[in-house]
ZABAKOL-355968 format. One record per residue (C-alpha): residue in one letter; chain; x negated, y negated, z. Coordinates in Angstrom, 2 decimals. Example, Ala and Ser with C-alpha at 12.3 -4.5 7.8 and 13.67 -1.06 7.14 Angstrom:
! residues 2
("A","A",(-12.30,4.50,7.80))
("S","A",(-13.67,1.06,7.14))
END
This chain:
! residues 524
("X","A",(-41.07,62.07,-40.98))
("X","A",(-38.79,60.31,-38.90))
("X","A",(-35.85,57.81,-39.98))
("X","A",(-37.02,54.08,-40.73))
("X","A",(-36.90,51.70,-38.28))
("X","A",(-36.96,53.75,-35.01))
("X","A",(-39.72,53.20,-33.02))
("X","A",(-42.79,54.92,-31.72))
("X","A",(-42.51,58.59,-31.34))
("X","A",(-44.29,61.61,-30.39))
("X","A",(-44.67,65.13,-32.71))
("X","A",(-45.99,68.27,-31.78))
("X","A",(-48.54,70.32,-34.27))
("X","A",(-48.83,74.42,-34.29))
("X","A",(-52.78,74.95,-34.80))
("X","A",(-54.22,78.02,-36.23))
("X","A",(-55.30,79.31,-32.40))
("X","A",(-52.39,81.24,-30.95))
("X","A",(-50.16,79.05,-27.88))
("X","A",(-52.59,75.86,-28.92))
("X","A",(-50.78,73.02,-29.32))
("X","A",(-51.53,69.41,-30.06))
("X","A",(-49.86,66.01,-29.28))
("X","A",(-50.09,63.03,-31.81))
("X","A",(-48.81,59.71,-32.58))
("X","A",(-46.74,59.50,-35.29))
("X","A",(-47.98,56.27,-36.11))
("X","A",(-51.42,58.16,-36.41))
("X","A",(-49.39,60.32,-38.73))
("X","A",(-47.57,58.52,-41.33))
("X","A",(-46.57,54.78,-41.26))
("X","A",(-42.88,54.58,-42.00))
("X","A",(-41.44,51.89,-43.57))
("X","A",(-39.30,49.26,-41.21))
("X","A",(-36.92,46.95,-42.26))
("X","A",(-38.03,43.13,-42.57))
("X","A",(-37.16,41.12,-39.01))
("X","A",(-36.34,44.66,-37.17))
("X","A",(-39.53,44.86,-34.97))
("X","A",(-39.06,40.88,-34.16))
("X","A",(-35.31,41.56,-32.69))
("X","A",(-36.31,44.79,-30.80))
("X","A",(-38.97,42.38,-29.16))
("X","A",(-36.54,39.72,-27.95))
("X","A",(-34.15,41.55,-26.96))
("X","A",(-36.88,43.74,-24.85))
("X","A",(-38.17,40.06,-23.62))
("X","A",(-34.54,39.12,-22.63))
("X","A",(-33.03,42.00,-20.94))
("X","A",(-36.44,41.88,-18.46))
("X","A",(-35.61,38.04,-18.02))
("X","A",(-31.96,39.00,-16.68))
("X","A",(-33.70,41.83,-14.86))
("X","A",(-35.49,39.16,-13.18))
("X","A",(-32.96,36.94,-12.50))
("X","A",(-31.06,39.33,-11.44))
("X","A",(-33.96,39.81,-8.13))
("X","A",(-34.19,36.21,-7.83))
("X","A",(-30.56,35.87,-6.92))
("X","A",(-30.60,38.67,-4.78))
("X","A",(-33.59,37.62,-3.14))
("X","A",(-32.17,34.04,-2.42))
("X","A",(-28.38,35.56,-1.36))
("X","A",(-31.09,37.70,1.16))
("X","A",(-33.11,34.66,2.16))
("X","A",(-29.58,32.64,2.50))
("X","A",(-28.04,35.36,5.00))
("X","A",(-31.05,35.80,6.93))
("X","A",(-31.62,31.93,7.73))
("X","A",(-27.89,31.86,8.40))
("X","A",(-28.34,34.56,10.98))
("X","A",(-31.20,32.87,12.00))
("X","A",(-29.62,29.81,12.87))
("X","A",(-27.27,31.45,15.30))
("X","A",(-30.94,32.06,17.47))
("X","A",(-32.41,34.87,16.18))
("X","A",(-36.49,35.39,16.20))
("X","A",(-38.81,35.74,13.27))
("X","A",(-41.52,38.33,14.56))
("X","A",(-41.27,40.97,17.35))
("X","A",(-37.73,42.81,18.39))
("X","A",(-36.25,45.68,16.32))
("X","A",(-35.73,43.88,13.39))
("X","A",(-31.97,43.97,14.04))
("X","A",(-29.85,40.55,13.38))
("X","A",(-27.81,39.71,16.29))
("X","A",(-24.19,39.34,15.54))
("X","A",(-23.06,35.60,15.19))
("X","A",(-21.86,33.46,17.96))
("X","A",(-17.67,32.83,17.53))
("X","A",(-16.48,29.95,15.47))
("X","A",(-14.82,27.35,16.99))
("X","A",(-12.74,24.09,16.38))
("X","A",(-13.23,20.60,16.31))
("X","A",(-10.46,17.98,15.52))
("X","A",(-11.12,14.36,14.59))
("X","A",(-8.22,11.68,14.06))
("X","A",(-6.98,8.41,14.69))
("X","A",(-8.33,6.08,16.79))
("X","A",(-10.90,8.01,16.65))
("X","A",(-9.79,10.54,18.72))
("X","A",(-11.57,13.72,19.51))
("X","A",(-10.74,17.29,20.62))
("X","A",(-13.85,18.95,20.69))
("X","A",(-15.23,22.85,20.54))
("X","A",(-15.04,23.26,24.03))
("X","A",(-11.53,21.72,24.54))
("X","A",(-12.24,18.44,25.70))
("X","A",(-10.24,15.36,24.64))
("X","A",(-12.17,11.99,24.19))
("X","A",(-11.61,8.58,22.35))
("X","A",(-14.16,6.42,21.31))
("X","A",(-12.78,2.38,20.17))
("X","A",(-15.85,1.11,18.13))
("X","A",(-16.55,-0.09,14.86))
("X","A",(-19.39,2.82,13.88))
("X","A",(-20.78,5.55,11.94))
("X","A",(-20.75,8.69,14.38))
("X","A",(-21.95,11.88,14.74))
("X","A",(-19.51,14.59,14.76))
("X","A",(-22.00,17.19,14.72))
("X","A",(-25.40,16.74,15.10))
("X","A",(-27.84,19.60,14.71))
("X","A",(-31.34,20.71,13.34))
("X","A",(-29.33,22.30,10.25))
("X","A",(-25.97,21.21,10.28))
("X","A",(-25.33,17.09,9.89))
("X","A",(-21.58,15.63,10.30))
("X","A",(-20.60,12.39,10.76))
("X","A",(-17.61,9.86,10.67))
("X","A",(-16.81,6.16,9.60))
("X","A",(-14.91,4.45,12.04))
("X","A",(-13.40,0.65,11.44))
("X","A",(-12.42,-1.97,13.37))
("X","A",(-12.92,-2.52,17.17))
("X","A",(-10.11,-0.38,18.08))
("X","A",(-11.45,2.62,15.91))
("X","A",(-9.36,4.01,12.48))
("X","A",(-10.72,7.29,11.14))
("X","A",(-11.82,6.45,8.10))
("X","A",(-14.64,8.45,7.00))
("X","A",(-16.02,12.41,7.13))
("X","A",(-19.42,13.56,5.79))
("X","A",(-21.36,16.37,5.73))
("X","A",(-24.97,16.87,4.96))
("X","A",(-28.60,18.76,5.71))
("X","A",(-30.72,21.39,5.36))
("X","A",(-27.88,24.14,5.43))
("X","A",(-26.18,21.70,2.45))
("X","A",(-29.84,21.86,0.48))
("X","A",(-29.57,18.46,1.91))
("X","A",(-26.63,17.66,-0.71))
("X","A",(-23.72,15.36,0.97))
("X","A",(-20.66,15.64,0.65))
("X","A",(-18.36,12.48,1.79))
("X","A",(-14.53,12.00,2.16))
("X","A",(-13.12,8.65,2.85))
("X","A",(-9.89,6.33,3.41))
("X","A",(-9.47,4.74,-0.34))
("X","A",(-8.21,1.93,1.92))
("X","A",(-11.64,1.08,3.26))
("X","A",(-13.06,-0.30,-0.84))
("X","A",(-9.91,-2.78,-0.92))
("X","A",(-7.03,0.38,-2.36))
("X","A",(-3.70,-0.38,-0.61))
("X","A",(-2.72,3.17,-1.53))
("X","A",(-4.64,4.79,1.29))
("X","A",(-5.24,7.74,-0.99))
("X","A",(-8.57,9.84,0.28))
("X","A",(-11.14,10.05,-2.16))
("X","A",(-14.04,13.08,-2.09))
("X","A",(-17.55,12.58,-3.57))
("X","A",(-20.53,14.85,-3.94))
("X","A",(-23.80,13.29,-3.72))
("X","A",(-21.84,9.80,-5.29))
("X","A",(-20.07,11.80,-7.43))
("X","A",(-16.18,12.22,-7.75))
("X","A",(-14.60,15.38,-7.26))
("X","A",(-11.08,16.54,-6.97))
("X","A",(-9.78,13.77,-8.65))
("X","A",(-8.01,15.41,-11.42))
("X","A",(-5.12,16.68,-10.46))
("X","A",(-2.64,19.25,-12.06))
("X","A",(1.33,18.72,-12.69))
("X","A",(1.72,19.29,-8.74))
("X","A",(-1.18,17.42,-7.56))
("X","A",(-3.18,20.34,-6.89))
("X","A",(-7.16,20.65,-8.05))
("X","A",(-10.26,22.81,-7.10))
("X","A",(-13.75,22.29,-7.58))
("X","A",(-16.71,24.89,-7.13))
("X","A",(-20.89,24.32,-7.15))
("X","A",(-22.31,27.89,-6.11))
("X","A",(-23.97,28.15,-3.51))
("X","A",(-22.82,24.92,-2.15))
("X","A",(-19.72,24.19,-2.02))
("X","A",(-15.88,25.24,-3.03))
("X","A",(-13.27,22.92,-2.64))
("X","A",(-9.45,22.81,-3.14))
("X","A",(-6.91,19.63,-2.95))
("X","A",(-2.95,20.99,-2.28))
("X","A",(-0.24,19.33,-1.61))
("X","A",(1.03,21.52,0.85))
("X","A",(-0.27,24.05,3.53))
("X","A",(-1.10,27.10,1.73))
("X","A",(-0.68,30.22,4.13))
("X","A",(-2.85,32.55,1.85))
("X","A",(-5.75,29.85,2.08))
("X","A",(-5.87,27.63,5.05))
("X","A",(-6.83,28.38,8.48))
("X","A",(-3.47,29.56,10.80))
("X","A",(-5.81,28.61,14.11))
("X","A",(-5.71,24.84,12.84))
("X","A",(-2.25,24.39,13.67))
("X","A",(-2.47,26.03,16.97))
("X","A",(-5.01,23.01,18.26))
("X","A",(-3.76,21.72,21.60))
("X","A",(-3.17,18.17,21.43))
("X","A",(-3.70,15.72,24.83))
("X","A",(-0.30,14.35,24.35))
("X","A",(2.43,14.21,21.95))
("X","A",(1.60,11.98,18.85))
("X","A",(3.45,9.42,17.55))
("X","A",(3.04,11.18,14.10))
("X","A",(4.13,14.10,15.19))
("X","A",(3.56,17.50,16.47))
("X","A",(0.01,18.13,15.53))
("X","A",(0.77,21.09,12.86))
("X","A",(2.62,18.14,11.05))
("X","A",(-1.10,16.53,10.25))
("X","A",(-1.37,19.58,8.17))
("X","A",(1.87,20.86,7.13))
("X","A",(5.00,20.31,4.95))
("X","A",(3.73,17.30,2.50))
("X","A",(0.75,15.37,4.22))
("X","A",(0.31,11.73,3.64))
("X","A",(-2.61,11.81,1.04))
("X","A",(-3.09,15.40,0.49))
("X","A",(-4.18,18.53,2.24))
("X","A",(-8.11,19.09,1.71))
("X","A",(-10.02,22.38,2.33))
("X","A",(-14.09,22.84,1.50))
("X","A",(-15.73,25.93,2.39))
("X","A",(-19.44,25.57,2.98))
("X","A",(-22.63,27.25,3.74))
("X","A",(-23.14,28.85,7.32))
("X","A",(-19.25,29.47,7.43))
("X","A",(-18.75,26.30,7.89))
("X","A",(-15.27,25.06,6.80))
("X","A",(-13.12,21.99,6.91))
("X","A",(-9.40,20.64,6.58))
("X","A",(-8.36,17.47,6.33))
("X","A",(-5.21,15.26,5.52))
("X","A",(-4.64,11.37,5.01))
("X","A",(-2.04,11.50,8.01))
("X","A",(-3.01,8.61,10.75))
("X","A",(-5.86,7.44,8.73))
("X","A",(-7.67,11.16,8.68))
("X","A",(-7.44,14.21,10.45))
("X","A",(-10.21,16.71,10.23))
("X","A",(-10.93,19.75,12.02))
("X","A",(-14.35,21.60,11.39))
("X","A",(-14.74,25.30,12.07))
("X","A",(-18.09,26.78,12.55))
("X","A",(-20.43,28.90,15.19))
("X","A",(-22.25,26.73,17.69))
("X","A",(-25.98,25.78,16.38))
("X","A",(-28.59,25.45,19.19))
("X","A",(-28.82,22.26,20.66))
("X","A",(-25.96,20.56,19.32))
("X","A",(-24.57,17.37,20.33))
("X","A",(-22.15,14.67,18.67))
("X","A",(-18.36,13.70,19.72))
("X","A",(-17.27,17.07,18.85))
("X","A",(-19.38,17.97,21.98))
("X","A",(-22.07,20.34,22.76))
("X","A",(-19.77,23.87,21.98))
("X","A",(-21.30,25.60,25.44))
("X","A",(-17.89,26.50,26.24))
("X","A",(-17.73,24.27,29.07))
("X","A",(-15.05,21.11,28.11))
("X","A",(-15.56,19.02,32.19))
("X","A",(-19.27,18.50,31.10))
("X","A",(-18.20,16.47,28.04))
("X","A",(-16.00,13.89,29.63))
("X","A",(-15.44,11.64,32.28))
("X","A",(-11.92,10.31,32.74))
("X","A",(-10.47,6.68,32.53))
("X","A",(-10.87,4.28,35.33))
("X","A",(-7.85,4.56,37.46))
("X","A",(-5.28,2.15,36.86))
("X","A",(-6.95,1.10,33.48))
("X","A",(-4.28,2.86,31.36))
("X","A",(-1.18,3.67,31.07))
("X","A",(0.16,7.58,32.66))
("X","A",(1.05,9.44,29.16))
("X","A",(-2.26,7.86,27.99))
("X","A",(-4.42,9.39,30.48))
("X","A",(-5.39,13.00,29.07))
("X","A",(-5.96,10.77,25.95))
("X","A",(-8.23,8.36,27.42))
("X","A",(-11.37,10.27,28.15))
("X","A",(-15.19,8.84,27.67))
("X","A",(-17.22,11.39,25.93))
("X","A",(-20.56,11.67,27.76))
("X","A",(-23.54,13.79,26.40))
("X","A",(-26.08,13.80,23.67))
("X","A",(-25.61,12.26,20.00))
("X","A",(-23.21,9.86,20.95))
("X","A",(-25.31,6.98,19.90))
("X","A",(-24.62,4.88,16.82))
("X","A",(-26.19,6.57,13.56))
("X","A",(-29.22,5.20,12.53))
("X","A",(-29.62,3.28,8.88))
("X","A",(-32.47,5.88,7.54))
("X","A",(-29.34,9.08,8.55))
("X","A",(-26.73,7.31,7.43))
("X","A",(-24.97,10.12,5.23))
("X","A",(-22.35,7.94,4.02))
("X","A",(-25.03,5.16,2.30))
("X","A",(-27.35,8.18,1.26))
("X","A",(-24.59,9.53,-1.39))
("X","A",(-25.94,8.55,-4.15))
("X","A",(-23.94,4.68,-4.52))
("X","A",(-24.52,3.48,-8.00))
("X","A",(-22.55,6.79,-9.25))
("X","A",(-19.01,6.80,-7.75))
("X","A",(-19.21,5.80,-4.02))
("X","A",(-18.11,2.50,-3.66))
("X","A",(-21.03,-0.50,-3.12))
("X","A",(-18.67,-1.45,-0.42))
("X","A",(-18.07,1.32,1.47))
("X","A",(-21.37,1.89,1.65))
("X","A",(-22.41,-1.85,2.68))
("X","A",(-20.11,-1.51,5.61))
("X","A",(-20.94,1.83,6.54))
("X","A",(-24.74,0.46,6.47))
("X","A",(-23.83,-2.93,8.18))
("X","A",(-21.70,-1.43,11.62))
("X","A",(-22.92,-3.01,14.09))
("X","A",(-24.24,-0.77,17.41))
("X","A",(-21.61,-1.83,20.35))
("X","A",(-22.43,-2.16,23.63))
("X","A",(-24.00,0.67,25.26))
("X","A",(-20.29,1.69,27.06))
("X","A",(-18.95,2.69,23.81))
("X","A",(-16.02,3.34,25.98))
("X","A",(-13.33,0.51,26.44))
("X","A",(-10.38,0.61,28.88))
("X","A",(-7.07,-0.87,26.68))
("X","A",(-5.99,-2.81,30.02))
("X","A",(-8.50,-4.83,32.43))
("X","A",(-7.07,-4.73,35.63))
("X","A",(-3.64,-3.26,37.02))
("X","A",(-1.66,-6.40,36.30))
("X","A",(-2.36,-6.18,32.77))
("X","A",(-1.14,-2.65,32.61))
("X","A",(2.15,-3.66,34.50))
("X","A",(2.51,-6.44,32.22))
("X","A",(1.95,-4.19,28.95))
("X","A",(4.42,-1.64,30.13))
("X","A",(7.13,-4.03,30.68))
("X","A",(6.52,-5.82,27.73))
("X","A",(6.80,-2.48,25.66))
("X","A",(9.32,-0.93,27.91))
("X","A",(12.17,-1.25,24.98))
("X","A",(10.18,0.58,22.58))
("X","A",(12.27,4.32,22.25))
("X","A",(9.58,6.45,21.40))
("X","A",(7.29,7.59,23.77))
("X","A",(4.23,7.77,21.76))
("X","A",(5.01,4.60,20.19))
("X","A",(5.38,2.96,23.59))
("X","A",(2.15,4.53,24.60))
("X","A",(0.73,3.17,21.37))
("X","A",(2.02,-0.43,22.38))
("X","A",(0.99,-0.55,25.91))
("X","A",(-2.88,0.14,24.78))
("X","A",(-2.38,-2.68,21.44))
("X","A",(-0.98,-5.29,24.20))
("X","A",(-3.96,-4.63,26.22))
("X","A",(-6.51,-4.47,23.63))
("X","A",(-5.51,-7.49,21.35))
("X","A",(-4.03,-9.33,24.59))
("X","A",(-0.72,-10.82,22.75))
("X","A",(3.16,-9.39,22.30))
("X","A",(3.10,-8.91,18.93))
("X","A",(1.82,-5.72,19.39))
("X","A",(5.57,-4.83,20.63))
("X","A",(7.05,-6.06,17.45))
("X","A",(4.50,-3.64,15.41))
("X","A",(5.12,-0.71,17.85))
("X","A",(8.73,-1.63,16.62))
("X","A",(8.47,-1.96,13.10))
("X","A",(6.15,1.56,12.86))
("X","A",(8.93,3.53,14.64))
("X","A",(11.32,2.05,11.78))
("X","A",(8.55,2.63,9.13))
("X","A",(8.16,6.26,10.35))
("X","A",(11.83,6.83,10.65))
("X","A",(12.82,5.62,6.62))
("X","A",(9.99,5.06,4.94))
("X","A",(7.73,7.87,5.47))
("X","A",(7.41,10.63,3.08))
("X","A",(10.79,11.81,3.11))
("X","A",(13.10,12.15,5.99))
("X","A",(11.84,15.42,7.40))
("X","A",(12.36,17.35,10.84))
("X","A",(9.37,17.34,13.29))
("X","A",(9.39,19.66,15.81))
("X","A",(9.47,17.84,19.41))
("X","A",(9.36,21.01,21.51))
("X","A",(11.53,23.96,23.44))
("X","A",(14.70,23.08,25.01))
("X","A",(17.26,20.78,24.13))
("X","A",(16.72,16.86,22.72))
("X","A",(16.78,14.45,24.89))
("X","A",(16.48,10.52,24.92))
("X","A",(13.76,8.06,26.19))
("X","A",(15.24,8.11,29.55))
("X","A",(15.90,11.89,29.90))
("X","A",(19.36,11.99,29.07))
("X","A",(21.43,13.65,26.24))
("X","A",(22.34,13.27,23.03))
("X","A",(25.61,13.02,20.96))
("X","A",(25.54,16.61,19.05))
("X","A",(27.90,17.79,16.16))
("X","A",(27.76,22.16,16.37))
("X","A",(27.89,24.12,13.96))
("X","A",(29.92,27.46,13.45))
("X","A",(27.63,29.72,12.31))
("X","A",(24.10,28.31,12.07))
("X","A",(21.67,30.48,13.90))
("X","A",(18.28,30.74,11.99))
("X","A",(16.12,27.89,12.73))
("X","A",(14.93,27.04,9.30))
("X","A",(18.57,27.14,7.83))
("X","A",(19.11,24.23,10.98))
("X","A",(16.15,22.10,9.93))
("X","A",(17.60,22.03,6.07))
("X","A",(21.04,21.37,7.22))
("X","A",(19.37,18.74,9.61))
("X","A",(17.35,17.46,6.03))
("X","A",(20.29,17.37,4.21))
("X","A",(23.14,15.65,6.67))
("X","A",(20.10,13.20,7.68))
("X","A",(19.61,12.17,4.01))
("X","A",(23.24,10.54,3.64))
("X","A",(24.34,9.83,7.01))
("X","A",(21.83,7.62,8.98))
("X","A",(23.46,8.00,12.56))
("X","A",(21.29,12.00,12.40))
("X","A",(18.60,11.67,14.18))
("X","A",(17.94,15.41,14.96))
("X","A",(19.04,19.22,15.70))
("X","A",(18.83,21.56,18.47))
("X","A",(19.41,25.18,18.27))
("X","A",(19.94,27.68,21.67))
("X","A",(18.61,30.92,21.36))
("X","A",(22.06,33.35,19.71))
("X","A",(23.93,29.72,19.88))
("X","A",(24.38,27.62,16.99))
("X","A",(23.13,24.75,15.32))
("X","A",(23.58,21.13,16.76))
("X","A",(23.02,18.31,14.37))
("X","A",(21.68,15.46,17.48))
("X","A",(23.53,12.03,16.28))
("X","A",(23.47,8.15,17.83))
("X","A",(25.81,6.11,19.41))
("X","A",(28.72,4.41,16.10))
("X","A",(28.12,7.51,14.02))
("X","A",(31.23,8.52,12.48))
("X","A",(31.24,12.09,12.83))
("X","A",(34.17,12.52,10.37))
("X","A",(31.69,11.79,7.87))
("X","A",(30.56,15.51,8.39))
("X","A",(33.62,16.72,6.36))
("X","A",(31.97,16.17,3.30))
("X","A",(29.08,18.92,4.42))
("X","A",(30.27,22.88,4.44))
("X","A",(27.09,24.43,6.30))
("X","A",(27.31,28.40,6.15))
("X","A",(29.18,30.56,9.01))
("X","A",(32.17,28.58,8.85))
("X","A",(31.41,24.97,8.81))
("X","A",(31.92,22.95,11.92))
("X","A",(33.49,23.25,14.88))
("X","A",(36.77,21.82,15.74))
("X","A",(39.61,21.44,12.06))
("X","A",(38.94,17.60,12.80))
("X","A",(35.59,17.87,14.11))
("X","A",(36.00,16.65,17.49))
("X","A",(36.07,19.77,18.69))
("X","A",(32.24,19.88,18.00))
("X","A",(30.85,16.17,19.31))
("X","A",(29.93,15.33,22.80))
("X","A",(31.81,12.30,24.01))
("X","A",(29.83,9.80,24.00))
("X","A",(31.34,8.32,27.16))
("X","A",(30.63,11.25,28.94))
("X","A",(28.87,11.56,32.07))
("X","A",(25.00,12.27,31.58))
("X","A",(24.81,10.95,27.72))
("X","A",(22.45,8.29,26.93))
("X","A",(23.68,5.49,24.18))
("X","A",(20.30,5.64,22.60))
("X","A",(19.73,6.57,18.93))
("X","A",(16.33,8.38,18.96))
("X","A",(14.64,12.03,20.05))
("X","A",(12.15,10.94,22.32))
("X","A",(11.88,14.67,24.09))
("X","A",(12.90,17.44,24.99))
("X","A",(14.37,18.88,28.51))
("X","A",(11.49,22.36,28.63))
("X","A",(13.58,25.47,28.23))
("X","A",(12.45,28.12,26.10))
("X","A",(15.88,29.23,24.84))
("X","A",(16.32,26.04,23.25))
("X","A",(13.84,24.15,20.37))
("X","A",(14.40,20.94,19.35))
("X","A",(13.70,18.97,16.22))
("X","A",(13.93,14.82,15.34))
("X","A",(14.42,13.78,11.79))
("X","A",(11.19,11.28,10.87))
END
């Protein structure tokens, strides 16, 4: 007999014929006894180890049916061919800030001044779409939905939009808050398989963001900043990252409203104001009327023509289709439903005629910054009053002490110079050479004395600390920076006279003179 409890077997019996052998059940020979409740558990666990057997095929089969339609989206067939996938088409990149403005796949830079929801990307598969406010535009919302999203949305929006003076972003999933609890350093992740993985830093994270997002070439220089500031260092409002289906990812920070650049591969038949992604940027713009705007506004200042650029209709609008009576505010919602359509131009010039312009430029001429004063001269034109000088003024103050932190910002290669092209008052170093030890001393010296407005550093010189007109540059003595300190016993030695021939009496890095032995930085 065999021991209790094991299961059907098989014996083999010696007849009396010679080499005659014969098989039987041993359950047709003896019945053995089995423990109480033993034949029960064999039988579920049979049942539940074919159950994760099957499951097992079903996700397979779905991670199968989720490759192929991704493939498939890229253009290939579903009968005929050799049954071979063709390789994807590149990933490109897509920026979205401000005003709004636009650089799209293709390379084009556009600018759109209307009070609407958008579409970013509009496709058969792949839905994106923004939230702009007021008449002269305001990125204030980014969502993404459709069929490659299981037609899940996911929305990201301006906290200052439901009445929060903060300006913090907020991120929802189908109405649902995500990424709103945040660890000792403000950082949080969030994951739905499948779907969606998402991460909240408060810095740029080399080992997880996208290097090619800082390397997007702006259409001028921003008043915030180099563009890799959007994304770098400590963003206003947090650095956001969400990896989606298709390959489709996204950054984002809470820097001049929101900035957001999508990566994907083109999709067939795409439109939207990140353009049409046919690698061909002079089909997706037309340029300003001449004379409407100011010269460093220009590249800026492009109409987007093509498909998708009309206002997003009430039965797509992703933003009032998240799900409101969970998280998403009632109110961002009723104003993302109640936009109203523009006029058909969604394209306005800041400045009516050439007098205007010539008026706005000399009313903003005293404004340092270049950006800023480019800033002004459209706000003059578009709101028609001189106030807008006075808040050109007041940001450049804002973004010189109160931003987050006095921090350097690069401003380009070659040495600083000020609104008219002239020099700067410098204080050198002794032995200063590495670029990132300059930019801390520059953090450092800029936090106690306020007369440091910047560095500049000459390839195998040293480090200049840029300084305005009054600054007493004896107050340096109190700083020892490494490779000797500075130059001159009484420091002298190491300033610029400020009556010298060639230096300006301003107090602010506007630019740079080019030269690629030299790179500049301006404390904001």
């Amino acid at each position: 007999s065999r021991p209790a409890g094991e299961g059907p077997g098989v014996v083999f019996i010696q007849t009396a014929s010679k080499g005659s052998i014969t098989k039987a059940a041993v359950g047709e020979l003896e019945q053995p006894t089995v423990a109480p409740g033993i034949e029960v558990q064999v039988a579920a666990l049979t049942e539940l180890k074919s159950e994760v057997g099957d499951l097992k095929s079903l996700l397979l089969s779905m991670q199968t049916m989720l490759n192929k339609g991704s493939n498939c989206c890229q253009g290939c067939t579903s009968g005929g061919g050799s049954g071979v996938l063709p390789p994807p088409d590149e990933p490109g990149l897509c920026a979205a800030f401000g005003d709004p403005h636009f650089t799209t796949f293709d390379g084009a830079h556009t600018i759109v001044l209307r009070d609407m929801v958008m579409w970013l990307v509009k496709s058969e598969h792949i839905l994106i779409q923004g939230l702009s406010k007021t008449n002269t535009g305001n990125f204030m919302g980014f969502a993404v939905g459709g069929p490659f999203m299981l037609n899940h949305t996911l929305v990201v929006y301006n906290s200052s939009l439901t009445g929060d003076t903060t300006g913090k972003l907020k991120v929802t999933l189908d109405g649902r808050e995500i990424l709103n609890h945040w660890d000792e350093k403000g950082n949080a992740e969030f994951e739905a398989p499948f779907l969606l993985w998402a991460a909240r830093r408060t810095e740029w994270d080399v080992s997880m963001h996208d290097h090619d997002v800082l390397g997007i070439k702006p259409s001028i220089n921003w008043a915030s900043g180099p563009w890799p500031t959007r994304f770098q260092q400590a963003p206003k409002g947090g650095l956001y990252y969400f990896k989606l289906p298709n390959e489709v990812e996204i950054t984002l920070s809470g820097v001049d409203y929101m900035s957001a650049v999508i990566k994907m591969a083109p999709q067939q038949g795409q439109s939207g104001y990140c353009g049409n992604f046919n690698g061909v940027a002079e089909d997706e713009f037309e340029p300003p009327v001449p004379g409407s705007v100011a010269k460093v506004l220009v590249p800026a200042w492009n109409k987007a023509v093509g498909e998708g650029l009309e206002q997003v209709s009430d039965a797509d609008n992703l933003f009032k289709l998240a799900s409101p009576e969970l998280a998403l505010s009632a109110a961002l919602v009723q104003q993302a439903s109640a936009l109203q359509v523009g006029p058909e131009d969604p394209m306005v010039s800041p400045c009516k005629d050439g007098h205007a312009l010539d008026e706005a430029e000399q009313a903003c001429v005293s404004i340092p910054d270049t950006d800023l004063r480019a800033a002004c001269i459209a706000d003059f034109c578009l709101i028609e009053k001189a106030s807008a000088v006075d808040d050109a003024a007041m940001a450049g103050v804002m973004e010189e002490r109160l931003s987050d932190g006095r921090v350097p910002l690069f401003v380009g290669h070659g040495p600083c110079r000020d609104v008219n092209g002239q020099a700067l008052r410098a204080v050198r170093t002794k032995g200063v050479r590495i670029a990132m030890e300059c930019q801390e001393l520059l953090r450092e010296v800029g936090a106690a004395i306020a007369g440091v407005v910047g560095a500049q550093l000459k390839t195998e010189g040293t480090c200049e600390l840029v300084i305005g007109p009054g600054t007493d540059v004896h107050d340096f003595s109190d700083f020892a920076p490494s490779g000797g300190g500075w130059v001159g016993a009484d420091l002298g030695g190491g300033v610029d006279d400020p009556h010298a021939a060639g230096l300006g009496a301003a107090s602010f890095v506007a630019g740079v003179e080019k030269d690629l032995s030299w790179n500049c930085w301006r404390l904001d």
